[in-house]
C-alpha positions as CSV (number, residue, x, y, z in Angstrom):
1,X,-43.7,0.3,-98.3
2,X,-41.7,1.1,-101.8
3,X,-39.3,-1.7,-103.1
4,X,-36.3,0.7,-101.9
5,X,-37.1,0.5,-98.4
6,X,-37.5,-3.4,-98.4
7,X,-34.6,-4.0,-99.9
8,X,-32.9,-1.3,-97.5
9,X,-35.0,-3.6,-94.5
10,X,-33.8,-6.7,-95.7
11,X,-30.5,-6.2,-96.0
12,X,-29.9,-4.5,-92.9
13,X,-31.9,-7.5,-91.3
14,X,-29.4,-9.9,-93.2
15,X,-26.4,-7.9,-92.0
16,X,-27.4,-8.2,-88.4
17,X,-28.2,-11.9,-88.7
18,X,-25.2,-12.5,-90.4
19,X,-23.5,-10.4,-87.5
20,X,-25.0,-12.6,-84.4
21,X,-24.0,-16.0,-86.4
22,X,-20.4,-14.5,-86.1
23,X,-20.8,-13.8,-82.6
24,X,-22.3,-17.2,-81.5
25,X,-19.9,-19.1,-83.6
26,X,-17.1,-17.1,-81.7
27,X,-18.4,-17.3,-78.6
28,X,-19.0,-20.8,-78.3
29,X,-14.8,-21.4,-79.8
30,X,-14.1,-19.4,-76.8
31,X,-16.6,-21.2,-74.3
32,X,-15.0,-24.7,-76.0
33,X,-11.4,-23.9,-76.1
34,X,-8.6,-25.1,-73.6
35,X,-7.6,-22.0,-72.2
36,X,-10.5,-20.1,-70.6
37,X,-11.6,-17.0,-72.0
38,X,-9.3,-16.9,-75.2
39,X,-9.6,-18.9,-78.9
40,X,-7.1,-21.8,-79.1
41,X,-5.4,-20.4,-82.8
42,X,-5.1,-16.9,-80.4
43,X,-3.0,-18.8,-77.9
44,X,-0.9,-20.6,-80.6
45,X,-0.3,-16.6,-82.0
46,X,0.7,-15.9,-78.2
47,X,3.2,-18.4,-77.9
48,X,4.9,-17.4,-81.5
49,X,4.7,-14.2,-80.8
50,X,6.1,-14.1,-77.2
51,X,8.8,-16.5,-78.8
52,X,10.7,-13.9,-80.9
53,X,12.0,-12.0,-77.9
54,X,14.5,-14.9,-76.7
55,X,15.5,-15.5,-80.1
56,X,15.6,-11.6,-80.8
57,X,17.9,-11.0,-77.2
58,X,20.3,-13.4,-78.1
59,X,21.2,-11.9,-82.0
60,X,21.6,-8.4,-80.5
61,X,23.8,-9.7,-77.5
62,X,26.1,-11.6,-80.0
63,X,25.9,-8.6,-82.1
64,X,27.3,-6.6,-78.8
65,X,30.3,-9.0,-78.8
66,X,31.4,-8.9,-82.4
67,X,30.4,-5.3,-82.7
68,X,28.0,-2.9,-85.2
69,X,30.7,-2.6,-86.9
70,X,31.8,-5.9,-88.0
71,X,28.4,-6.6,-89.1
72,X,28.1,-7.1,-93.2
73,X,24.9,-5.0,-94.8
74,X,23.4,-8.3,-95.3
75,X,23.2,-8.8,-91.1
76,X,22.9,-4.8,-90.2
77,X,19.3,-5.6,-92.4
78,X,18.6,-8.9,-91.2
79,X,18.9,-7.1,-87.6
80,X,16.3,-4.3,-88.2
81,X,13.9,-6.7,-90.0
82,X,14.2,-9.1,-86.6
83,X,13.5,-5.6,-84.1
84,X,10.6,-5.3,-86.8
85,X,9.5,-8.2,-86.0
86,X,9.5,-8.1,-82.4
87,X,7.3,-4.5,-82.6
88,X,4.6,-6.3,-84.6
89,X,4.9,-9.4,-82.1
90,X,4.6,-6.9,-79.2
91,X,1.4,-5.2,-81.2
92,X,-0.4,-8.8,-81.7
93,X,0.5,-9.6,-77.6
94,X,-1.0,-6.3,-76.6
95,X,-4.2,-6.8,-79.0
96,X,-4.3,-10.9,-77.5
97,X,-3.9,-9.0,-74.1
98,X,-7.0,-6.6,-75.0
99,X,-9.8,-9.2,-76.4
100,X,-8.7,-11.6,-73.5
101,X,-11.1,-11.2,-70.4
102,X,-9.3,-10.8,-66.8
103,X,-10.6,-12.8,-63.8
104,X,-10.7,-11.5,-60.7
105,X,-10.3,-14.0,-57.9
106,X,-12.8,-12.7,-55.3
107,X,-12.6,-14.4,-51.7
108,X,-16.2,-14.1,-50.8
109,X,-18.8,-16.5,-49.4
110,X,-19.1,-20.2,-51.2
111,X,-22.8,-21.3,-52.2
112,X,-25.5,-22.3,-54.9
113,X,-26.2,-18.4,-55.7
114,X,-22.7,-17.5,-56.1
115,X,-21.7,-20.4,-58.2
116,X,-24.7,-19.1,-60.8
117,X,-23.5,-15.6,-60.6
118,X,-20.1,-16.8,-61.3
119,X,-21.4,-19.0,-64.1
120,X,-23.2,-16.1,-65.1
121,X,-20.4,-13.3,-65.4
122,X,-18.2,-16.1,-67.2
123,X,-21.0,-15.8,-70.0
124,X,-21.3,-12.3,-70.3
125,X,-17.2,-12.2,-70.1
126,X,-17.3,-14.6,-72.8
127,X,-19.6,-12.6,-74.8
128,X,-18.2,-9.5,-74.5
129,X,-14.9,-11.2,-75.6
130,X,-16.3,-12.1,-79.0
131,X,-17.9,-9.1,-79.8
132,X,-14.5,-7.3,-79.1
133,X,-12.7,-9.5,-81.4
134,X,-15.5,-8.9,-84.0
135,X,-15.2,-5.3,-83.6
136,X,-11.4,-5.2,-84.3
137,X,-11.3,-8.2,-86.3
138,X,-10.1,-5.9,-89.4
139,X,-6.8,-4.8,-87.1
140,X,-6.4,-8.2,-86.0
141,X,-5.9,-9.7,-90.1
142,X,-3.6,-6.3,-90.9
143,X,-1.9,-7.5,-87.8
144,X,-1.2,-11.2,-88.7
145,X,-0.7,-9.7,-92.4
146,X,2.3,-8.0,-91.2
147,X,3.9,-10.6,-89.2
148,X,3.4,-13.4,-91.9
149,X,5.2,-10.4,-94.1
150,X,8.0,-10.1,-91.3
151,X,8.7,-13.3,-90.9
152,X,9.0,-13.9,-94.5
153,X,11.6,-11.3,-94.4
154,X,13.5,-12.6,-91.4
155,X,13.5,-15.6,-93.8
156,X,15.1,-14.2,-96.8
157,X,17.7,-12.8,-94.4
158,X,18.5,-15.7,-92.8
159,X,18.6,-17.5,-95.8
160,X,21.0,-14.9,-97.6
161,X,23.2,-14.1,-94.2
162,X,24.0,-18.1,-94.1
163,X,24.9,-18.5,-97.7
């Protein structure tokens, strides 16, 4: 074998080791976390995420009562940065809503082989979970890039609206 093809060996052999520590190391935050099936920092996104729409409904009711028109430039912007907002929180729920395995409640008979089976499909749902978020990992961080940039925004407004 020539020194090119060893190195080109060994580093795809790294690569795929490197790859399966990722996927163990996810698999067992899932298999550990509170709420089955899904990371605990993915549930903490959920609940930020789902938490912009109340706050989101009640600015654009108040902003039926006074009226567009009454609205200064300052709050016209602060109001398209917050509906920005909500369509990158609605992206991150429906990517949450993707990696996140559904159970099925089946009704059949009770015993030792079903409870292994059961056991068994949890493990392979569990797996196939965190090689999903693996494989979209890189939309994941430009999604949680753009929120944190959002939010920042919503910020600035707020801070320059209340002035």
């Amino acid at each position: 074998m020539d020194p090119a093809s060893i190195i080109g060996t060994t580093s795809a052999a790294l690569t795929f080791v490197d790859f399966i520590c990722k996927a163990v190391a996810i698999t067992r935050e899932i298999h550990d976390s509170a709420a089955p099936g899904c990371r605990d920092q993915d549930v903490r996104l959920e609940k930020i995420a789902a938490a912009i729409k109340p706050g989101l409904d009640q600015l654009t009711r108040k902003v039926a009562e006074k009226g567009e028109s009454a609205l200064s430039d300052e709050e016209r912007s602060m109001l398209g940065v917050a509906n920005q907002c909500y369509a990158v929180a609605n992206k991150i729920l429906s990517h949450l809503r993707a990696t996140t395995p559904q159970e099925k409640n089946s009704t059949g008979p009770n015993g030792p082989n079903v409870k292994v089976l059961s056991k068994l499909n949890r493990g392979v749902k569990t797996i196939k979970t965190a090689l999903h978020i693996l494989w979209t990992k890189s939309e994941a961080d430009e999604l949680k890039h753009e929120f944190n940039l959002c939010t920042t925004q919503l910020t600035a407004h707020l801070v320059l609206v209340t002035r």
